[in-house]
C-alpha positions, 0 to 999 in steps of 0.5 A: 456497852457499860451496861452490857458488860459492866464497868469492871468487866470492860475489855480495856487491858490488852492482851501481852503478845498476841494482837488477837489475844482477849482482852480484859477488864480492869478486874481480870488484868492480874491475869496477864500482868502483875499486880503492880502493873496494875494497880495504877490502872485501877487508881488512873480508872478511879480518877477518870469516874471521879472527874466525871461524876464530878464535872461531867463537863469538863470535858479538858480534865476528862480528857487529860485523865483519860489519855493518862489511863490510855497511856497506861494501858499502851505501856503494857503491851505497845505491839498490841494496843493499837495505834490512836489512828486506829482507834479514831476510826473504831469510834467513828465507825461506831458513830456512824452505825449506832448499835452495831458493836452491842449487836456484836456482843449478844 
């Protein structure tokens, strides 16, 4: 999916009110947010490559920085992002049917 949409372009940042609203990339987040909401997106997204191309591996430390930005990104619209339930079930539907969700985005 990264290479589809690119690293900057990948839909992370919720859309402020409606559950069906677009979301954003990191790139386009001043769209709905003002810059200092964002700027900590950017530094906790950084962080999150840097620990990867670092140690791709430890996966505790990726973990840890990843949940920060998840965080982040709950705190900018919470009625909208979704639950971690939910969001586990996005990612087993997408373990179990390989390719489905690039097929959706052509």
């Amino acid at each position: 999916m990264i290479a589809t949409v690119g690293a900057n372009n990948l839909p992370l940042v919720p859309h402020p009110t409606d559950l069906k609203g677009t979301w954003v990339g990191l790139s386009q987040a001043q769209q709905y947010y003002e810059p200092e909401q964002v700027a900590p997106l950017l530094t906790s997204y950084e962080t999150v490559k840097q620990v990867y191309r670092s140690n791709p591996e430890h996966l505790s430390a990726l973990g840890e920085q990843a949940n920060q930005l998840q965080q982040q990104l709950r705190a900018l619209s919470p009625t909208v992002y979704p639950e971690t339930a939910i969001l586990k079930r996005e990612v087993s539907f997408c373990a179990l049917h390989p390719g489905s969700f690039t097929r959706s985005l052509s």
